[in-house]
C-alpha positions in Angstrom: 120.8 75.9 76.6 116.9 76.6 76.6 115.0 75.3 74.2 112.2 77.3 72.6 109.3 75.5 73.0 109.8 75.6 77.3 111.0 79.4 76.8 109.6 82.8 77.4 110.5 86.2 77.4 109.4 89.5 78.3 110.3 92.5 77.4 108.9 96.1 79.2 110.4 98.9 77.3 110.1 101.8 80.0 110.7 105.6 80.0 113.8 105.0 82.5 114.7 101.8 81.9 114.5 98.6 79.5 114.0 94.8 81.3 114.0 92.3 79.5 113.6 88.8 81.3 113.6 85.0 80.1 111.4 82.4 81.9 111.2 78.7 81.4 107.9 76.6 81.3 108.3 74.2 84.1 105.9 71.1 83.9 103.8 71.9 86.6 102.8 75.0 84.6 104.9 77.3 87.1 108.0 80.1 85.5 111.3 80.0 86.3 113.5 83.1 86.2 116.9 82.3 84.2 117.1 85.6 82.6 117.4 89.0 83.5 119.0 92.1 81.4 118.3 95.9 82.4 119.6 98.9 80.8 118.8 102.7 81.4 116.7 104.0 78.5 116.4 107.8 77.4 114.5 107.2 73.7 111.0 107.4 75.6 109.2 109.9 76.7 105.8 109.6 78.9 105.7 105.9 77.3 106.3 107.0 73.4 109.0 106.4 71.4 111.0 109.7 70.8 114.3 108.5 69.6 114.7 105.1 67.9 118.2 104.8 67.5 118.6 105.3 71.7 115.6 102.5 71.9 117.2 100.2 70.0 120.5 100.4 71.9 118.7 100.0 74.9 116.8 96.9 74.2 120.0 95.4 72.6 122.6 96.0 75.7 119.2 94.8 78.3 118.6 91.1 75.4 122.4 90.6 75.2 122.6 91.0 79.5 119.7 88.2 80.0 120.9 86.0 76.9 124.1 86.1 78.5 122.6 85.1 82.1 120.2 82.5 80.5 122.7 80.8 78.2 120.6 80.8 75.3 119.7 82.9 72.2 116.2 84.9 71.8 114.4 85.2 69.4 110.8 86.5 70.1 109.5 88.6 73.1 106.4 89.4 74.8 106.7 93.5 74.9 104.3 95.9 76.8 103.5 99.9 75.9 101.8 102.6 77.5 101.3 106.5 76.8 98.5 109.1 76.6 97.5 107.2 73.4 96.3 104.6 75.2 92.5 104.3 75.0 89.2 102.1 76.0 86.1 100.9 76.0 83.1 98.5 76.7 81.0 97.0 73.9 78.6 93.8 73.7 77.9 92.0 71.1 75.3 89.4 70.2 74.4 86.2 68.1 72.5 83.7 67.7 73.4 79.8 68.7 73.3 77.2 65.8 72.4 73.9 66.8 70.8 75.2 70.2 74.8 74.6 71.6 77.5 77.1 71.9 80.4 76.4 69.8 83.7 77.5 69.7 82.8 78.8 66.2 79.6 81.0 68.1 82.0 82.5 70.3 84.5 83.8 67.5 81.3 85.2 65.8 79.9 86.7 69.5 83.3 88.4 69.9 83.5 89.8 66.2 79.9 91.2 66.7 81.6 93.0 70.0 84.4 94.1 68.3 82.1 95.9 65.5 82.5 99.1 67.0 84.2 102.2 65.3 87.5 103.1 65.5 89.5 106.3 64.7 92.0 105.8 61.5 95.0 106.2 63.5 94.0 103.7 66.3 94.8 100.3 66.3 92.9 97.4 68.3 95.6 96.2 71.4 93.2 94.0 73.2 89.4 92.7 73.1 89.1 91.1 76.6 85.9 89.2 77.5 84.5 90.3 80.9 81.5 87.6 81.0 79.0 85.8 78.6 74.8 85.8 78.8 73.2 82.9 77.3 69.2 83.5 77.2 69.4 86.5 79.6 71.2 84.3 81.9 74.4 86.7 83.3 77.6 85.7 84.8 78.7 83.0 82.5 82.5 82.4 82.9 82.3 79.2 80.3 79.6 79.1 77.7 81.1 76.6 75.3 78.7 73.7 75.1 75.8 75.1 76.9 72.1 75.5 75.1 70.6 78.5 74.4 69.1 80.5 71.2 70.7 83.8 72.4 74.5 83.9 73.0 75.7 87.8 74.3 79.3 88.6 75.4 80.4 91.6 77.2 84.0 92.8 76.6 86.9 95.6 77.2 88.0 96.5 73.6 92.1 98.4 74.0 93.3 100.1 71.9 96.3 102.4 71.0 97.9 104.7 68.3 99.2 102.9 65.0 102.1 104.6 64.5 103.0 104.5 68.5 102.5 100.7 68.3 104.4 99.9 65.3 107.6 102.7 66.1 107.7 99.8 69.3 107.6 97.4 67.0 109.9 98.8 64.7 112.7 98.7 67.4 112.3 95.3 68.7 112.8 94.2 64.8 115.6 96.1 64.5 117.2 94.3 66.9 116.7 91.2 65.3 113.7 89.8 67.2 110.2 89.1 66.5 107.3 90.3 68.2 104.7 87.3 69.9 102.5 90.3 71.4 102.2 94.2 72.7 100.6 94.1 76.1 98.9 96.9 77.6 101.2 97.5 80.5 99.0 97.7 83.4 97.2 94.7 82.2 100.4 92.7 83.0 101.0 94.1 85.7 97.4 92.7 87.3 98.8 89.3 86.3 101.8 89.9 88.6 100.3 91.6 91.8 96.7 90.8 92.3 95.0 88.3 94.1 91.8 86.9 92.7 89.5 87.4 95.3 90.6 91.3 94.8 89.7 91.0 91.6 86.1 89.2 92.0 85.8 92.0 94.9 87.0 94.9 93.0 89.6 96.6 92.9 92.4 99.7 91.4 95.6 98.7 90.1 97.8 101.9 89.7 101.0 101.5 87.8 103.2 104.7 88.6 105.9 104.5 86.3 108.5 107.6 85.0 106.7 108.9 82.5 103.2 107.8 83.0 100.6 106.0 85.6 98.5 103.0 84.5 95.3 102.5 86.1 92.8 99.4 85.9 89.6 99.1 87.0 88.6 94.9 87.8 85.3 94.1 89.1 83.9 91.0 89.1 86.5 89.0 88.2 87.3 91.1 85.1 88.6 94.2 83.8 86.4 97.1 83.6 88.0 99.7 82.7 91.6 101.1 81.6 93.2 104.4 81.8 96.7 106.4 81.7 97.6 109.7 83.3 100.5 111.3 81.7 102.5 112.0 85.0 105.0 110.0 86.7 108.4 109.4 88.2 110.2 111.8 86.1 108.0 114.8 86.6 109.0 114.5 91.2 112.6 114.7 89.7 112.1 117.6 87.4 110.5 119.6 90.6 113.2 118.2 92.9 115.9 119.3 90.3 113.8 122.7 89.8 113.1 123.3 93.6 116.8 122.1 94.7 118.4 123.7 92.1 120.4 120.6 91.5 121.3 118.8 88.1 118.9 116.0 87.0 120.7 113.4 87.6 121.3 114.3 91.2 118.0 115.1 91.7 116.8 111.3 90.8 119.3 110.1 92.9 118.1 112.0 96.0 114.5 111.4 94.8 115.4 107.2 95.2 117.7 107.6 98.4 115.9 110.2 100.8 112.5 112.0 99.1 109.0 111.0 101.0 105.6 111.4 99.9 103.9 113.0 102.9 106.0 116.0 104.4 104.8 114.6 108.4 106.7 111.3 108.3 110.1 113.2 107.6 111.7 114.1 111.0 112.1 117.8 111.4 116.0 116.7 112.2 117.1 115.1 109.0 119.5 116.5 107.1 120.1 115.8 103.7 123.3 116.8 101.3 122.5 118.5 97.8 125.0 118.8 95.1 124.8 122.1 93.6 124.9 123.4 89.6 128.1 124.1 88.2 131.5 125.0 90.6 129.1 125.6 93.1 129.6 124.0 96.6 127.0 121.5 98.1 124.4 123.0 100.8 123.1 120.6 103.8 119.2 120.9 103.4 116.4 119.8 106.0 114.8 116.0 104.4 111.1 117.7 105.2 111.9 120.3 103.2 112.1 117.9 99.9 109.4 116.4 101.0 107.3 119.7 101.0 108.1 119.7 97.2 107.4 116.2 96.3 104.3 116.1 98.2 102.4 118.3 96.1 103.0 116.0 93.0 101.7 113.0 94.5 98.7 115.0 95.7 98.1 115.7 92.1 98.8 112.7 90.6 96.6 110.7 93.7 94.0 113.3 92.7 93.9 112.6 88.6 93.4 109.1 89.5 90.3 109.6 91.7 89.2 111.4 88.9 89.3 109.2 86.3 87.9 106.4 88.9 85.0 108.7 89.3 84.6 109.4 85.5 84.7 105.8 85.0 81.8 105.8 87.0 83.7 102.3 89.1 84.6 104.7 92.3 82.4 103.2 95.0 82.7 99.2 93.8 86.3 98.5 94.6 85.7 97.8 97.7 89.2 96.0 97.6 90.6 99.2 97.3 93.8 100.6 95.3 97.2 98.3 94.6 100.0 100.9 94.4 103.0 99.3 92.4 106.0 100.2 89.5 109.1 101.8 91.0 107.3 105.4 92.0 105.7 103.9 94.2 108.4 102.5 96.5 108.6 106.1 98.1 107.8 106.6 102.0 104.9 107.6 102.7 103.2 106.9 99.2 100.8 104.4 100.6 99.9 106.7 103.7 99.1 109.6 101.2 97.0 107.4 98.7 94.6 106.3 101.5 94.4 110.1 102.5 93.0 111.1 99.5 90.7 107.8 98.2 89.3 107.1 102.0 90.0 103.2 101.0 92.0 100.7 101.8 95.9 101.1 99.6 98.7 98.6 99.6 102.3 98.5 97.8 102.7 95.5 95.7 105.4 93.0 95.2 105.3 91.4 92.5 105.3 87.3 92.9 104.4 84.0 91.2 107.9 83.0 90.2 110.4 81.1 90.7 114.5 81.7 91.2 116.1 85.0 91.8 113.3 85.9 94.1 115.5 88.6 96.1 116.0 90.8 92.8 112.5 90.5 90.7 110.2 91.1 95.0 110.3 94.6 93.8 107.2 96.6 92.3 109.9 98.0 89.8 109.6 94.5 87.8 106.0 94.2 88.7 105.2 95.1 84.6 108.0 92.1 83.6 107.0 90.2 85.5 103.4 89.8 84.2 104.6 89.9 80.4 106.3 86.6 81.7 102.3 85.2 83.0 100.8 87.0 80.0 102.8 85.0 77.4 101.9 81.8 79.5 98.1 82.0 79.5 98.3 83.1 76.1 99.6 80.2 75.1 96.7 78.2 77.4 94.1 80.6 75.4 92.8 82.1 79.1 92.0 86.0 79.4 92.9 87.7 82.3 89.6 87.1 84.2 89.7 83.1 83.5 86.8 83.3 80.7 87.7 81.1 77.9 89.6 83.3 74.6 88.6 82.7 71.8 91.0 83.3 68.3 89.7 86.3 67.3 89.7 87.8 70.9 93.4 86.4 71.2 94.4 87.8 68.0 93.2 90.6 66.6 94.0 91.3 63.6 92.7 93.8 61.0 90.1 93.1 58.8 91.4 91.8 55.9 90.9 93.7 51.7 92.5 90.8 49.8 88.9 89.8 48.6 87.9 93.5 47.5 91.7 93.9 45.5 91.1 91.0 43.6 87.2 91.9 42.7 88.0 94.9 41.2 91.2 93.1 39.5 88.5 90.5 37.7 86.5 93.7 36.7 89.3 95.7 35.6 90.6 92.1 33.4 86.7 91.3 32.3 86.6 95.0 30.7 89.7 95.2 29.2 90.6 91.7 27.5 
């Protein structure tokens, strides 16, 4: 049996599938995989929660699978969440430094001055990530606490997503009798599993191509500059391969894993492949290039939304690292050769690493989300961001601003003028 202070456990609720995955705290600060539960999911849709009930079984059957594997009983998990609703920006903030030395207590007031920015109703705040700190004008501070200065400044990435999105996530994790430590912006965890540092102090594209949507993050620098999601994935090749094919769903995803390639020249003209057909209906022998000449198409679209928003972000020409392809789209032949088609820059696949035990399952960019929930909840608890710069409580935690004090003003006023 685990116990909980060495124990921690992520849990990436998908549109296709639910992982869930416990890892214990070794003493030299490295993970070890003990865990793992996974269970087909149909309650989400392009990252959003569409039916609870479905959700909930899911994350039960893929808890009760790593429990069971781990030999131990969880009770909190680390969970990630993407979709549309997803949105971002930059903001600074600035203060000024009492007693001439930043303090831990000036960098909770330089991030709450960054974090003053406004924020639709409906949005709630996911993430405020420092990107660096300027002390007197002077830029690229990683670590400002106990340096002088008069001026402290602090540049961050401020995440956030829909309420109701967030909580109907959180909602289902409590139903199932576990408590939430923190929602992670998927493709944020996914950095923590598959990039090297210097790609991020060069620059550099993390996309995330899951089934319903794609995750993309921008890191320059050292830190993150910018986050996006495109609503396309996984699930839209199947609906065209089931479309095209004329071939139930199911099948289609099947022949989509087994024998479907990105770029139509790398399937040989010889290939055959064998496609069940609807109904009573026989199967029919089809040439592999000619699946390929409908997949390809999609992946040119969805390559092509992704240079758009690079460009939009305005971050295009300094990743000079280039684009990191991972999730389980983009284990498809030919993806790779296709990406650096259309960006003109260096693209890689991703395996996920930085673990230890049951390497030959988790080396597989399907996890590569998991996998840094696992990292995420351990430098949480070390109170380091993403880029190395030092956390402070109320970038850690954000929490909304609290109306206790207001409520019991105008309960004093209401008492005062009525007894």
């Amino acid at each position: 049996m685990l116990t909980e202070n060495n124990m921690i456990v992520a849990l990436d609720i998908g549109t296709s599938k639910v992982v869930c995955l416990v890892g214990e705290l070794r003493p030299d600060g490295s993970i070890e995989t003990v865990g793992v539960g996974a269970h087909p999911s149909s309650g989400l849709k392009r990252g959003v929660v569409v039916n609870i009930e479905s959700t909930v079984s899911a994350i039960q059957r893929a808890v009760e699978e790593a429990e069971l594997m781990a030999g131990c009983k969880i009770h909190s998990v680390t969970a990630g969440i993407a979709g549309s609703h997803i949105s971002s920006l930059n903001s600074h903030g600035i203060v000024a430094v009492r007693d001439r030395e930043v303090s831990n207590q000036d960098l909770e007031r330089v991030i709450d001055a960054a974090r003053a920015v406004a924020i639709p109703a409906d949005q709630k705040l996911l993430h405020i990530l420092p990107q660096e700190y300027m002390i007197d004008n002077q830029e690229g501070i990683k670590e400002p606490l106990g340096m002088s200065g008069v001026r402290l400044e602090a540049k961050v990435h401020l995440v956030t997503g829909s309420a109701n999105a967030i909580q109907n996530v959180e909602k289902c994790i409590k139903r199932c009798g576990l408590e939430v430590d923190a929602i992670v912006l998927e493709q944020l965890a996914s950095g923590y599993a598959v990039l090297a540092e210097d790609e991020r102090d060069l620059g550099v594209c993390i996309v995330d191509i899951g089934a319903g949507t794609t995750d993309i993050a921008v890191y320059t620098a050292g830190a993150i500059r910018h986050t996006a999601v495109i609503p396309v994935g996984g699930d839209q090749i199947t609906n065209d391969i089931a479309m095209a094919l004329r071939t139930p769903t199911q099948h289609a995803e099947r022949i989509k894993i087994k024998y479907a390639c990105a770029l139509a020249q790398l399937a040989q003209a010889d290939e055959t492949i064998k496609v069940p057909s609807v109904g009573d209906r026989p199967a029919r022998e089809l040439a592999r290039q000619s699946l390929a000449e409908v997949v390809e198409p999609r992946f040119e679209e969805l390559f092509s939304l992704v240079q758009a928003e690079l460009r939009r972000s305005g971050f295009e020409e300094l990743i000079a690292a280039g684009i990191v392809l991972t999730g389980g789209t983009s284990r498809m032949e030919g993806a790779v050769e296709l990406a650096e088609e259309i960006f003109h820059m260096p693209v890689r696949l991703a395996i996920p690493d930085g673990l230890r035990g049951m390497e030959n399952l988790l080396h597989n960019p399907i996890y590569a989300t998991s996998i840094g929930l696992l990292h995420y909840a351990r430098q949480s608890q070390n109170y380091v961001s993403d880029s190395g710069l030092t956390v402070p409580e109320a970038a850690r935690n954000p929490k909304e601003p609290t109306r206790m004090p207001a409520l019991f003003g105008r309960m004093k006023a209401w008492l005062h003028g009525n007894f």
